[in-house]
MIKEMI-757029 format. One record per atom (N, C-alpha, C, O): atom name; x, y, z; residue number from 1. Coordinates in steps of 0.05 Angstrom, whole numbers, padded with zeros to 5 digits. Example, Ala and Ser with C-alpha at 12.3 -4.5 7.8 and 13.67 -1.06 7.14 Angstrom:
% residues 2
+-------+--------+--------+--------+------+
| mimar |      x |      y |      z | baba |
+-------+--------+--------+--------+------+
|     N |  00264 | -00114 |  00156 |    1 |
|    CA |  00246 | -00090 |  00156 |    1 |
|     C |  00264 | -00066 |  00156 |    1 |
|     O |  00285 | -00066 |  00169 |    1 |
|     N |  00257 | -00045 |  00142 |    2 |
|    CA |  00273 | -00021 |  00143 |    2 |
|     C |  00258 |  00001 |  00157 |    2 |
|     O |  00268 |  00023 |  00161 |    2 |
+-------+--------+--------+--------+------+
% end
This chain:
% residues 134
+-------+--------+--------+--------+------+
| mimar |      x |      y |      z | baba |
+-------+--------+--------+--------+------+
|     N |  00017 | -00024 |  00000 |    1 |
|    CA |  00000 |  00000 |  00000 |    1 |
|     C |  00018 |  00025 |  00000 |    1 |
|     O |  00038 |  00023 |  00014 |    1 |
|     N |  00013 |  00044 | -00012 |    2 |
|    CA |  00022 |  00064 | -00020 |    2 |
|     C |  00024 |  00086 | -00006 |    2 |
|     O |  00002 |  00095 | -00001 |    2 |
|     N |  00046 |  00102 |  00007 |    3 |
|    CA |  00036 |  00124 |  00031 |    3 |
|     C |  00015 |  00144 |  00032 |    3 |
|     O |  00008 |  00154 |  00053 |    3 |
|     N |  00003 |  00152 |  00005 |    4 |
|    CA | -00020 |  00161 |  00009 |    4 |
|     C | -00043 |  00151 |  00021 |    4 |
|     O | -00058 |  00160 |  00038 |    4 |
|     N | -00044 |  00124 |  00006 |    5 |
|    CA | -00067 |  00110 |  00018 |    5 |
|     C | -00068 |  00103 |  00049 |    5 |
|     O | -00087 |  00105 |  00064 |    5 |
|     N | -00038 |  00093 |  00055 |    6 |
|    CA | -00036 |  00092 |  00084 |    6 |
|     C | -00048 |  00115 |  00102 |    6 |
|     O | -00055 |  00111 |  00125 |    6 |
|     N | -00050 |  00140 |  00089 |    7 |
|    CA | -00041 |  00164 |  00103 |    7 |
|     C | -00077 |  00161 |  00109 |    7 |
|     O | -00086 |  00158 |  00132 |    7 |
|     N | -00095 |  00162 |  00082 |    8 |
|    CA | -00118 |  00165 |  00085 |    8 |
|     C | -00133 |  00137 |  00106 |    8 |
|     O | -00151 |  00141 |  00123 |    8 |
|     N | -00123 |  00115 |  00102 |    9 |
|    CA | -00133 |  00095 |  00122 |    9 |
|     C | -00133 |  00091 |  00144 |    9 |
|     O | -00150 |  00078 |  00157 |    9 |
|     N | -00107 |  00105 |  00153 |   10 |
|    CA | -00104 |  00125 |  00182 |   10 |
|     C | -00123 |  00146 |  00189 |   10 |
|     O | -00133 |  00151 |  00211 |   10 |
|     N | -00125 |  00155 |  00173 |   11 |
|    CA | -00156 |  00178 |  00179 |   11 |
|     C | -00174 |  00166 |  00180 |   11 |
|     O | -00184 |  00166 |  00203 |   11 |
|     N | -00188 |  00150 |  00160 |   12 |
|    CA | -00208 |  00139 |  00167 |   12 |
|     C | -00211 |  00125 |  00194 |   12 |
|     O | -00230 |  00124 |  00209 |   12 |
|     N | -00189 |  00116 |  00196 |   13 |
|    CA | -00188 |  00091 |  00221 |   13 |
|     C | -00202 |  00113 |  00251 |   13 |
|     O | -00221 |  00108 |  00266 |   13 |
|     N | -00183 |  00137 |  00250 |   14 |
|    CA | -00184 |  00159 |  00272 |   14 |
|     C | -00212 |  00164 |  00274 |   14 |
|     O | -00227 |  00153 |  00291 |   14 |
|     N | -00218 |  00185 |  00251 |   15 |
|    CA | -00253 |  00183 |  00250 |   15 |
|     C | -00273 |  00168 |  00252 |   15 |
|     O | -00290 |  00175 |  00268 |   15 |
|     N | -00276 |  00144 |  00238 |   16 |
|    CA | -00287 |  00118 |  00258 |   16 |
|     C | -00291 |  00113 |  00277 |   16 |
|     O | -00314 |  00105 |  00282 |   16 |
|     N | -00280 |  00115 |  00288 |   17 |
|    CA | -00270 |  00109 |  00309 |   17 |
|     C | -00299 |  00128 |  00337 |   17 |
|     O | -00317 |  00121 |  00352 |   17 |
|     N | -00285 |  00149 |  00329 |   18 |
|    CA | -00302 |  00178 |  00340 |   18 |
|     C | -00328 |  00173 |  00334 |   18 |
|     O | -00344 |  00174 |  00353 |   18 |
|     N | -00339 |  00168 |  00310 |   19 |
|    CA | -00367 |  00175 |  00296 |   19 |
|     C | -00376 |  00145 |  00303 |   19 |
|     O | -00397 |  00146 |  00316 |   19 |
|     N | -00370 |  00121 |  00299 |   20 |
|    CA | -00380 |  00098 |  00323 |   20 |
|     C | -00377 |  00103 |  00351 |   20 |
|     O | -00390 |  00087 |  00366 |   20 |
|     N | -00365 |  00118 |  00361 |   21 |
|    CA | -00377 |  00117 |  00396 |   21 |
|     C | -00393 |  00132 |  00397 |   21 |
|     O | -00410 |  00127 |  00414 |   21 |
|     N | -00396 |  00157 |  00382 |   22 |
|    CA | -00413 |  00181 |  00387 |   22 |
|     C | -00434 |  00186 |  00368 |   22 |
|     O | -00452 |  00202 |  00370 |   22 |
|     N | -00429 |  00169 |  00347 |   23 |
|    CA | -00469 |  00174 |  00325 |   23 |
|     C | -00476 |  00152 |  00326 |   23 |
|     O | -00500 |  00151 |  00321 |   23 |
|     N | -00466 |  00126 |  00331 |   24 |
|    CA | -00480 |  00109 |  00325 |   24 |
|     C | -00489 |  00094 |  00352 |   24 |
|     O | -00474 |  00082 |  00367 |   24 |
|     N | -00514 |  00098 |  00354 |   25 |
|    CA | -00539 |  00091 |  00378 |   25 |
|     C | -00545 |  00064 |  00383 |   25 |
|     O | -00556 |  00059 |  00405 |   25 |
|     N | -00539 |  00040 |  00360 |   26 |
|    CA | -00551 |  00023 |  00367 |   26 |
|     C | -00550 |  00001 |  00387 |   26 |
|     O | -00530 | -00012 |  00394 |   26 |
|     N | -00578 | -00001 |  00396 |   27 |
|    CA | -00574 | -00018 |  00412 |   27 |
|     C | -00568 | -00046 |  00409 |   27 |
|     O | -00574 | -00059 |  00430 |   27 |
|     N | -00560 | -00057 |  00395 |   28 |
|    CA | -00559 | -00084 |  00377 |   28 |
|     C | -00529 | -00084 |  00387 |   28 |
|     O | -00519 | -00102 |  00401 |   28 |
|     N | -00514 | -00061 |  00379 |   29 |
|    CA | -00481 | -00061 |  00382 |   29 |
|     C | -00478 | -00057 |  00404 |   29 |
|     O | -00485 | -00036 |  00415 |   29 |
|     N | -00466 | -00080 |  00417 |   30 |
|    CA | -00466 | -00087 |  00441 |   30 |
|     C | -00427 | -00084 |  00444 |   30 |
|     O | -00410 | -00090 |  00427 |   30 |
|     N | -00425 | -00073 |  00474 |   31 |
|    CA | -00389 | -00075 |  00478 |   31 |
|     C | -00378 | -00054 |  00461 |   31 |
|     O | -00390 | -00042 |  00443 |   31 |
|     N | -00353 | -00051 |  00468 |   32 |
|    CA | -00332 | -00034 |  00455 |   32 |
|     C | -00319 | -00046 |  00423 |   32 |
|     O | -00309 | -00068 |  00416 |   32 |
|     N | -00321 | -00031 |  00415 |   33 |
|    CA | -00315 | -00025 |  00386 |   33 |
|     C | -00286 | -00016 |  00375 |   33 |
|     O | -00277 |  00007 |  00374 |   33 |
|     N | -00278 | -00034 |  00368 |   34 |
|    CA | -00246 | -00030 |  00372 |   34 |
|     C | -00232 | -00030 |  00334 |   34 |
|     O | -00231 | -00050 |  00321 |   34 |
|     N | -00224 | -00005 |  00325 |   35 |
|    CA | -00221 | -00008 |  00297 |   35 |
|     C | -00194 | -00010 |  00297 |   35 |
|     O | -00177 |  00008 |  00302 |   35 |
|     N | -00188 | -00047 |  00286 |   36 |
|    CA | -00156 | -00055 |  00290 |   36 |
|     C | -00140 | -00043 |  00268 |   36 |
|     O | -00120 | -00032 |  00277 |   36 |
|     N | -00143 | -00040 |  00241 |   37 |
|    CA | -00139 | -00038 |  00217 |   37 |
|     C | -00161 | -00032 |  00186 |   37 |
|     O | -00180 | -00045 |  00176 |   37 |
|     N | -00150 | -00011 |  00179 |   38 |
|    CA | -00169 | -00001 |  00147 |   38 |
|     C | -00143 | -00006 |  00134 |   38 |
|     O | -00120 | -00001 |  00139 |   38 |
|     N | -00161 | -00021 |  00109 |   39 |
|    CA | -00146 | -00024 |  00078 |   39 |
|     C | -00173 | -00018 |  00055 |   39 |
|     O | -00194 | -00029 |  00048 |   39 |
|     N | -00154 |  00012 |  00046 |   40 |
|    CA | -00159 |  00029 |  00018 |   40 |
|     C | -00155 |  00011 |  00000 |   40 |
|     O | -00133 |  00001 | -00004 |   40 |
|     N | -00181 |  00003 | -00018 |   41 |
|    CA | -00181 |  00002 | -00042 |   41 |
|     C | -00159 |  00019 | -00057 |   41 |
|     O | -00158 |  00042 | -00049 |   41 |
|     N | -00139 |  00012 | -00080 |   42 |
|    CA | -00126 |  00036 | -00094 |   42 |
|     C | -00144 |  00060 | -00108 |   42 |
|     O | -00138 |  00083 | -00103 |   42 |
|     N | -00158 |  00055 | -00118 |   43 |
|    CA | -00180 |  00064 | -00145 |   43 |
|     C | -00209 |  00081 | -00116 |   43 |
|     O | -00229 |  00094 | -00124 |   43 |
|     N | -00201 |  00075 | -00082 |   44 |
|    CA | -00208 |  00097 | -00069 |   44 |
|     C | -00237 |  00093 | -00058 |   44 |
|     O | -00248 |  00105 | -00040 |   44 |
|     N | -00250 |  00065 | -00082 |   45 |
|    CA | -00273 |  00057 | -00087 |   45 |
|     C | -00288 |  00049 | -00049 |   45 |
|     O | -00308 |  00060 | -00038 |   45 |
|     N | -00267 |  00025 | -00040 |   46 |
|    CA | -00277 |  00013 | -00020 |   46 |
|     C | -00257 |  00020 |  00007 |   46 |
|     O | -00236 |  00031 |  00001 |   46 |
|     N | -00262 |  00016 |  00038 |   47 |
|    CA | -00252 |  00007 |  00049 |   47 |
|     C | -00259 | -00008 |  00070 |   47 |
|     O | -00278 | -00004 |  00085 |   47 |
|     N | -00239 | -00035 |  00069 |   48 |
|    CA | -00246 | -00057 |  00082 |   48 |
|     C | -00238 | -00047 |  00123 |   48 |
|     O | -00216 | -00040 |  00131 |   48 |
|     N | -00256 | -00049 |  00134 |   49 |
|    CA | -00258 | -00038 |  00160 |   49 |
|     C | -00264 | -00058 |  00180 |   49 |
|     O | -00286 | -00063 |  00190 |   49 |
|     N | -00233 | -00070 |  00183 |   50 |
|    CA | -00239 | -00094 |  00204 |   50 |
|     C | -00234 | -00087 |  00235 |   50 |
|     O | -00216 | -00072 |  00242 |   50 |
|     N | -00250 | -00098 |  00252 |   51 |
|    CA | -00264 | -00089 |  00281 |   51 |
|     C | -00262 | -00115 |  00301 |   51 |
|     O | -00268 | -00138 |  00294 |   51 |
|     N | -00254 | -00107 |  00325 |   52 |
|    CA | -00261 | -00133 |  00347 |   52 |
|     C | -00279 | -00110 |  00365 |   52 |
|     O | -00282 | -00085 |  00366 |   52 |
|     N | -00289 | -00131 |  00377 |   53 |
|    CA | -00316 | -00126 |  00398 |   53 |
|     C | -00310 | -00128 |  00425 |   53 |
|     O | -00312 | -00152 |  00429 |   53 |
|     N | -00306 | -00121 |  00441 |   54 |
|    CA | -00299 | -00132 |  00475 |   54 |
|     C | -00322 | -00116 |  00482 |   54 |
|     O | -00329 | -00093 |  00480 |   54 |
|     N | -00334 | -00145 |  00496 |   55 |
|    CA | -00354 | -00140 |  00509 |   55 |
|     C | -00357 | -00137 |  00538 |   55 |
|     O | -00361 | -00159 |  00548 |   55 |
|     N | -00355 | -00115 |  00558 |   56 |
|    CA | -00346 | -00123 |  00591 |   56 |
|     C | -00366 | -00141 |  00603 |   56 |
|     O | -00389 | -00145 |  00598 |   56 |
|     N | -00348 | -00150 |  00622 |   57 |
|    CA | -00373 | -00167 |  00640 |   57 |
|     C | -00374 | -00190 |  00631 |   57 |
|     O | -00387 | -00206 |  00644 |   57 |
|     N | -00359 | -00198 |  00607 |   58 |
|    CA | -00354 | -00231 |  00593 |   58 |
|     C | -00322 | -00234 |  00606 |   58 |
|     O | -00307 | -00216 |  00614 |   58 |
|     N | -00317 | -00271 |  00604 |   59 |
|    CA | -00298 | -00270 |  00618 |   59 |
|     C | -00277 | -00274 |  00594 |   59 |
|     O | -00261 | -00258 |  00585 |   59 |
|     N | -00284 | -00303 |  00586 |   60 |
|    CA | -00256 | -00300 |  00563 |   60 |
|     C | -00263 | -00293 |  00534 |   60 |
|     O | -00247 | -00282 |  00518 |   60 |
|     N | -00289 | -00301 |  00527 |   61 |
|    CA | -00294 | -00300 |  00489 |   61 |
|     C | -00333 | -00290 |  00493 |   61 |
|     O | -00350 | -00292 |  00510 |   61 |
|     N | -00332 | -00281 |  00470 |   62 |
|    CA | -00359 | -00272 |  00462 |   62 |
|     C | -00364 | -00299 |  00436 |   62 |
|     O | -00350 | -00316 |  00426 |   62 |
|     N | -00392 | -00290 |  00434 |   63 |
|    CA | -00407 | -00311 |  00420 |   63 |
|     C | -00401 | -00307 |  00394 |   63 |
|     O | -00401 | -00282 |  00390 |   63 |
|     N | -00393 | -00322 |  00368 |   64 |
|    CA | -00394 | -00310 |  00343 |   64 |
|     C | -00417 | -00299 |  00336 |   64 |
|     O | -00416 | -00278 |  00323 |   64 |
|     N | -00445 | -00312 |  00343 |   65 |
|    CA | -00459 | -00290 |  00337 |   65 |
|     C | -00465 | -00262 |  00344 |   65 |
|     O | -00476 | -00243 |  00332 |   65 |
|     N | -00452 | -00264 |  00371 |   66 |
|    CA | -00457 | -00235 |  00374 |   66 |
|     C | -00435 | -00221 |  00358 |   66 |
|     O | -00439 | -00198 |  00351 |   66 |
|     N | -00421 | -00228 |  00355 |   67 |
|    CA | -00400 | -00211 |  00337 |   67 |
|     C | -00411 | -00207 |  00315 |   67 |
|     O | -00409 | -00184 |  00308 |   67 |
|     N | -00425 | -00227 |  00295 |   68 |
|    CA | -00442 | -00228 |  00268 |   68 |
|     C | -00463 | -00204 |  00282 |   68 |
|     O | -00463 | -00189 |  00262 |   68 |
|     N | -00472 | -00197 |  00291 |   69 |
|    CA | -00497 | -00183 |  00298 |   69 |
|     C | -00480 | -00155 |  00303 |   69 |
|     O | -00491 | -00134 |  00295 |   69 |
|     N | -00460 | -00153 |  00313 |   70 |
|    CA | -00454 | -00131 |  00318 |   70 |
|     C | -00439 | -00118 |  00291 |   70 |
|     O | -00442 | -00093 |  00289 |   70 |
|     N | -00425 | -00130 |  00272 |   71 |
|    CA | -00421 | -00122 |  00250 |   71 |
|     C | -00438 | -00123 |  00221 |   71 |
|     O | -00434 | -00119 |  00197 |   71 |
|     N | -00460 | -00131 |  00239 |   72 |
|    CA | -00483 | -00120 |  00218 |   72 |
|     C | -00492 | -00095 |  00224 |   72 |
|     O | -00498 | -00077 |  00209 |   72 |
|     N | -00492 | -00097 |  00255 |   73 |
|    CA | -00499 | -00074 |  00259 |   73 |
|     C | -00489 | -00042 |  00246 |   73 |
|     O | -00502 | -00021 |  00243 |   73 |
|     N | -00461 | -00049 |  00241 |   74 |
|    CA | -00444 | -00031 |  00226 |   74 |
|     C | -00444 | -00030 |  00199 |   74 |
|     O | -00437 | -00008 |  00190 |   74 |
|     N | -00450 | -00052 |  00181 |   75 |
|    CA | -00454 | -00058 |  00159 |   75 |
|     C | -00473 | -00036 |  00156 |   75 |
|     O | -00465 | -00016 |  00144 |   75 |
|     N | -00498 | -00035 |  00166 |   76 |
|    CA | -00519 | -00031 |  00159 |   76 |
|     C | -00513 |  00006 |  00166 |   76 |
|     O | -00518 |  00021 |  00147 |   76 |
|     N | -00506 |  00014 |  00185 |   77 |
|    CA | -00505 |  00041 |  00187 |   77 |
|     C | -00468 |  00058 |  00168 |   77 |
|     O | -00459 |  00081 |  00165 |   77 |
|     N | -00461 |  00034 |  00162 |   78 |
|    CA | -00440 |  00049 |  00137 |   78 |
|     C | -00450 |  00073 |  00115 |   78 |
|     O | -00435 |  00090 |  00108 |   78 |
|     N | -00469 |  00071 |  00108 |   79 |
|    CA | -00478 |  00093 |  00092 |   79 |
|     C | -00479 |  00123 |  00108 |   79 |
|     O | -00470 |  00144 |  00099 |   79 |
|     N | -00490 |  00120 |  00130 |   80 |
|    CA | -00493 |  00142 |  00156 |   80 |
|     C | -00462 |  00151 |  00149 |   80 |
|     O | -00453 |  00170 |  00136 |   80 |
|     N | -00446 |  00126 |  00168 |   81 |
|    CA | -00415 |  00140 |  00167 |   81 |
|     C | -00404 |  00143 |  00155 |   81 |
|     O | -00382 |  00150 |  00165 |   81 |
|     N | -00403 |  00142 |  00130 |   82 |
|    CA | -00397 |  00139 |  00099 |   82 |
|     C | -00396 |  00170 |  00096 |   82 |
|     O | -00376 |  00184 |  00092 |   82 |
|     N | -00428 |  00179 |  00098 |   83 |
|    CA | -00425 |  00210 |  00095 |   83 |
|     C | -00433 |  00228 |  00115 |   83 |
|     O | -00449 |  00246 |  00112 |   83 |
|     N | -00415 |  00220 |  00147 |   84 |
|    CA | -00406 |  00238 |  00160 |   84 |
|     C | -00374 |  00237 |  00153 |   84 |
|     O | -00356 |  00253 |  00159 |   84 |
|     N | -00373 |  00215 |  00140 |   85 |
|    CA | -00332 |  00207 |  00136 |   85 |
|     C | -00331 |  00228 |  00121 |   85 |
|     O | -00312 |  00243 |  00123 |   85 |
|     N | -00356 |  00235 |  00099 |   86 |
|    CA | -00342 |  00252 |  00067 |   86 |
|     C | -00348 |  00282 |  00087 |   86 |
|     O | -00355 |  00298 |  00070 |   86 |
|     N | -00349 |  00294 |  00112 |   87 |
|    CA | -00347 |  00323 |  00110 |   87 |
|     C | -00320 |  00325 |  00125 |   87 |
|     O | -00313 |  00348 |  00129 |   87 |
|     N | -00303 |  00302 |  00134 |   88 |
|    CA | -00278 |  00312 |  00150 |   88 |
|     C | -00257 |  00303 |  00132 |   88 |
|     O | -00236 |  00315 |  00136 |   88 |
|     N | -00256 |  00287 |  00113 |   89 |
|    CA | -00240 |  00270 |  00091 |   89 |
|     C | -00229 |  00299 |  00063 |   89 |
|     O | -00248 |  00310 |  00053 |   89 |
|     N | -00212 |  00304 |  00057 |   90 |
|    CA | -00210 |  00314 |  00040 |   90 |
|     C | -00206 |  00301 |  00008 |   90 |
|     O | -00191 |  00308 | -00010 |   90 |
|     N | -00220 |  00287 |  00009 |   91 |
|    CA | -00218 |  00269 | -00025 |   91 |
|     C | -00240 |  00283 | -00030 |   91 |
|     O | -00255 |  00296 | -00016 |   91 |
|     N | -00239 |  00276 | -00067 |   92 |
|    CA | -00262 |  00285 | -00084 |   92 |
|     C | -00286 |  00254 | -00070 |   92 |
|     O | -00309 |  00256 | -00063 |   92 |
|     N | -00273 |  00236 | -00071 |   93 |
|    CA | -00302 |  00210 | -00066 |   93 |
|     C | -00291 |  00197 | -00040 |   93 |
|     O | -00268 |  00192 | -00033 |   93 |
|     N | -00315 |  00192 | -00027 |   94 |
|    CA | -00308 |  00188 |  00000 |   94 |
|     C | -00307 |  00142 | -00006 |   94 |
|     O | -00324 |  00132 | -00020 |   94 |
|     N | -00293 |  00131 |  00002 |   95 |
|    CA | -00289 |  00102 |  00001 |   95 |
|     C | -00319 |  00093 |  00014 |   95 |
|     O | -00328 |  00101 |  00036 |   95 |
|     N | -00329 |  00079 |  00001 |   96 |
|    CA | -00348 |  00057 |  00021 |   96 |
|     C | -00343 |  00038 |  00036 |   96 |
|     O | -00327 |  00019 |  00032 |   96 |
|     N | -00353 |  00041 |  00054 |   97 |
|    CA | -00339 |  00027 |  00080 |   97 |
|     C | -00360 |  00001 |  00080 |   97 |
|     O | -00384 | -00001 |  00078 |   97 |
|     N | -00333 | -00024 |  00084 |   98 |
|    CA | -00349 | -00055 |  00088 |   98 |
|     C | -00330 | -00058 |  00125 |   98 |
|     O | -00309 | -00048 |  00133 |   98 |
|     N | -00350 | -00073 |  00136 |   99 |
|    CA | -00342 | -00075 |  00161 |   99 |
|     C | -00335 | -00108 |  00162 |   99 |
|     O | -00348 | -00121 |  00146 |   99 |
|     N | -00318 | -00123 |  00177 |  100 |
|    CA | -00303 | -00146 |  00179 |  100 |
|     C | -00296 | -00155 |  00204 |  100 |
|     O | -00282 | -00138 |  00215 |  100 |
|     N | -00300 | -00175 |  00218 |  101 |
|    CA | -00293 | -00175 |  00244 |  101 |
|     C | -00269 | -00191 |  00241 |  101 |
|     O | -00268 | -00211 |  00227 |  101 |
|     N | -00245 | -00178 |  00260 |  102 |
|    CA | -00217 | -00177 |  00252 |  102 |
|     C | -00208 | -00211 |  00280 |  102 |
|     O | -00208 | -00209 |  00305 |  102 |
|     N | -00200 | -00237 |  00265 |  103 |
|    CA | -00197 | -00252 |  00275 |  103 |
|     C | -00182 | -00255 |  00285 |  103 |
|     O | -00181 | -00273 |  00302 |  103 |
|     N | -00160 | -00235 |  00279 |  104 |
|    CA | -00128 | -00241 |  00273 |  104 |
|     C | -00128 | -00230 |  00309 |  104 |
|     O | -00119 | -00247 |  00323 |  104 |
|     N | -00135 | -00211 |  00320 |  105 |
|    CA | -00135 | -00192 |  00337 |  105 |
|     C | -00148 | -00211 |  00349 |  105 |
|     O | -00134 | -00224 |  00365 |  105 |
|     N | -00175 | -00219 |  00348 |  106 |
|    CA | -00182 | -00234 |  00374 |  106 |
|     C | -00175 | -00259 |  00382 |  106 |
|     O | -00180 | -00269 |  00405 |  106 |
|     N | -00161 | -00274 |  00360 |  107 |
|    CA | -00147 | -00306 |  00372 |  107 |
|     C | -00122 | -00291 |  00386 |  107 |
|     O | -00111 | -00301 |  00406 |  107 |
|     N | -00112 | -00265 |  00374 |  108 |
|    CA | -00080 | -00259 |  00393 |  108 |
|     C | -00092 | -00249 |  00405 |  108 |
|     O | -00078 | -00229 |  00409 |  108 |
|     N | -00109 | -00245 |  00415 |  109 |
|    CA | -00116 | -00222 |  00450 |  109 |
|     C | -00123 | -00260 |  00463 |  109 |
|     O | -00113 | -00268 |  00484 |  109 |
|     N | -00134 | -00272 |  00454 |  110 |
|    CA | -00141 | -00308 |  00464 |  110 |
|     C | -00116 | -00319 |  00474 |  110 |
|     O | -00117 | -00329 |  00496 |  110 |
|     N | -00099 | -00320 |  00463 |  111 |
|    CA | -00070 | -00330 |  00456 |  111 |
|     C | -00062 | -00324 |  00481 |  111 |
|     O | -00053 | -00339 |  00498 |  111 |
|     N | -00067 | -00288 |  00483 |  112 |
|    CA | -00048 | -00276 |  00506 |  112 |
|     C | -00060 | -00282 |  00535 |  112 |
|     O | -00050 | -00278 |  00557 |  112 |
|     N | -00083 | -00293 |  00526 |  113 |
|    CA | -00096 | -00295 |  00562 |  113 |
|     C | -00082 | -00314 |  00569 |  113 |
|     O | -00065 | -00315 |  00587 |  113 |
|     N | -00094 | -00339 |  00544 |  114 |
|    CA | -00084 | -00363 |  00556 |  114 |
|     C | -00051 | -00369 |  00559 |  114 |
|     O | -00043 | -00391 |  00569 |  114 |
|     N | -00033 | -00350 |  00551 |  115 |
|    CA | -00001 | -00352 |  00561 |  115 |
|     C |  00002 | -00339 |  00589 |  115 |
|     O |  00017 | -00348 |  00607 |  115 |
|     N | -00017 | -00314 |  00591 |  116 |
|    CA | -00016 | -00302 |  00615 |  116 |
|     C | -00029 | -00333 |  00642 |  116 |
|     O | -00019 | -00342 |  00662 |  116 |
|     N | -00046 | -00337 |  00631 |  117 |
|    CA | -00059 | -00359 |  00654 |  117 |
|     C | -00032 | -00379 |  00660 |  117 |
|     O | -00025 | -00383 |  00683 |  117 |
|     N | -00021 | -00390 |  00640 |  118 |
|    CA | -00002 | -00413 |  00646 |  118 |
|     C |  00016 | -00398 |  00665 |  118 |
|     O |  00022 | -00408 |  00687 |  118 |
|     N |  00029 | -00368 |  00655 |  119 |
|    CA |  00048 | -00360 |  00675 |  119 |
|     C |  00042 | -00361 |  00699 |  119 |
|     O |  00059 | -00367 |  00715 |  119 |
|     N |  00024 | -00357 |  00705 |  120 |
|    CA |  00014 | -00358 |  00731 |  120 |
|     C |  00009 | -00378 |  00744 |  120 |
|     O |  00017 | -00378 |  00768 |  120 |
|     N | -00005 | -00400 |  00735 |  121 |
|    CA |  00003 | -00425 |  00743 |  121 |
|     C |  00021 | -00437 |  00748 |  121 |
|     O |  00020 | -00454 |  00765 |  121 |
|     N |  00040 | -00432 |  00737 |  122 |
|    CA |  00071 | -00450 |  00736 |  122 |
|     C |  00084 | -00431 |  00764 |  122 |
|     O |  00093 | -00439 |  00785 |  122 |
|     N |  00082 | -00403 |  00753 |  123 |
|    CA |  00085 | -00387 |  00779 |  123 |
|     C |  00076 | -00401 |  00811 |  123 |
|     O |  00090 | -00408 |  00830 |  123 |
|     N |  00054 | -00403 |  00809 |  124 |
|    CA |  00046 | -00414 |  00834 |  124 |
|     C |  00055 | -00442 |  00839 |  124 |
|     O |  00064 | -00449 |  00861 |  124 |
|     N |  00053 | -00454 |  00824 |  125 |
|    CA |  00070 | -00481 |  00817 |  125 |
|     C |  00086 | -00482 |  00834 |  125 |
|     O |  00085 | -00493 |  00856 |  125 |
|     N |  00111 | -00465 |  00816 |  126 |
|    CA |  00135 | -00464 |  00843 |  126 |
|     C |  00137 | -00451 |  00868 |  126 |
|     O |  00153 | -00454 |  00886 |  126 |
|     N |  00113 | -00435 |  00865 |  127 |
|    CA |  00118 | -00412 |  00900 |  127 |
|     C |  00105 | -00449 |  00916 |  127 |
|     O |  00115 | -00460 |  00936 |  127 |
|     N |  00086 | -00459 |  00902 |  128 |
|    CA |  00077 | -00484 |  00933 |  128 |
|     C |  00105 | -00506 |  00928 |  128 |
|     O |  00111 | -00518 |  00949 |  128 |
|     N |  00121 | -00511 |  00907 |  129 |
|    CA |  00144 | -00524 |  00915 |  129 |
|     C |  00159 | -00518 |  00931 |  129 |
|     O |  00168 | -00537 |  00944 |  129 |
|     N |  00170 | -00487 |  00939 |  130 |
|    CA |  00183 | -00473 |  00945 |  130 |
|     C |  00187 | -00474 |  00977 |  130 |
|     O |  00207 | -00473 |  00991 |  130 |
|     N |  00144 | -00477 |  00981 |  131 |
|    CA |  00142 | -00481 |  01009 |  131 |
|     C |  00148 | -00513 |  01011 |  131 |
|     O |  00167 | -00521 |  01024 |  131 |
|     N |  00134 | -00528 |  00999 |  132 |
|    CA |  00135 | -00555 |  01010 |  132 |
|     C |  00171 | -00566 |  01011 |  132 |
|     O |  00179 | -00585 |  01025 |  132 |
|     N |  00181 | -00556 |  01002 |  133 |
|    CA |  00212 | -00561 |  01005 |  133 |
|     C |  00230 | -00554 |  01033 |  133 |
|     O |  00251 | -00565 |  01042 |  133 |
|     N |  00209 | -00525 |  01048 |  134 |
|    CA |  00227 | -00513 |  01062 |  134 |
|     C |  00212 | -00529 |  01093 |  134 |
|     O |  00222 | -00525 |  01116 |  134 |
+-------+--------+--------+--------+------+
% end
């Protein structure tokens, strides 16, 4: 990708960002809304707008459907943010935004629990060897 495009998928990403916590109401979109990465179409046409969900009050994973539900939910109000995107964006055509729930981000945020849990176990592991030894 090209540093322009970068430059603009960075913007978009920023703005998103803003205009999902603060215009978009629905109650369907459940949890925090987290925009990992935008990739610009070259030609300016599309951008692919992949998202994880953390939902509080869950412990380790959300449901795939709620994740399907919640990126419909965005699917469906892209036109909304589409053209609040085209009054802060300086292009002649504002990209259409497709929304994607970003896997890559939620098996490594998965990944990281479950390495964090083992440390801790093994940790404790040795602190009760430590005693039963002394």
């Amino acid at each position: 990708m090209n540093q322009r495009l970068q430059r603009l998928a960075d913007q978009i990403q920023r703005e998103l960002a803003v205009l999902i916590r603060d215009e978009v109401n629905d109650p369907r979109l459940t949890g925090f809304v987290t925009i990992s990465s935008v990739k610009v179409s070259p030609d300016l046409g599309y951008a692919d707008v992949y998202v994880t969900i953390m939902e509080p009050g869950l412990n380790d994973s959300m449901t795939i459907t709620n994740h399907e539900e919640s990126v419909k939910v965005l699917n469906n109000a892209a036109g909304f943010l589409r053209t609040e995107l085209s009054h802060s964006l300086k292009t002649r055509t504002t990209p259409r935004l497709r929304f994607h729930y970003d896997e890559v981000t939620a098996r490594g945020n998965y990944m990281m629990d479950l390495i964090s849990k083992a440390v801790t176990k093994t940790e404790q592991n040795e602190t009760d060897e430590q005693e039963t030894q002394e």
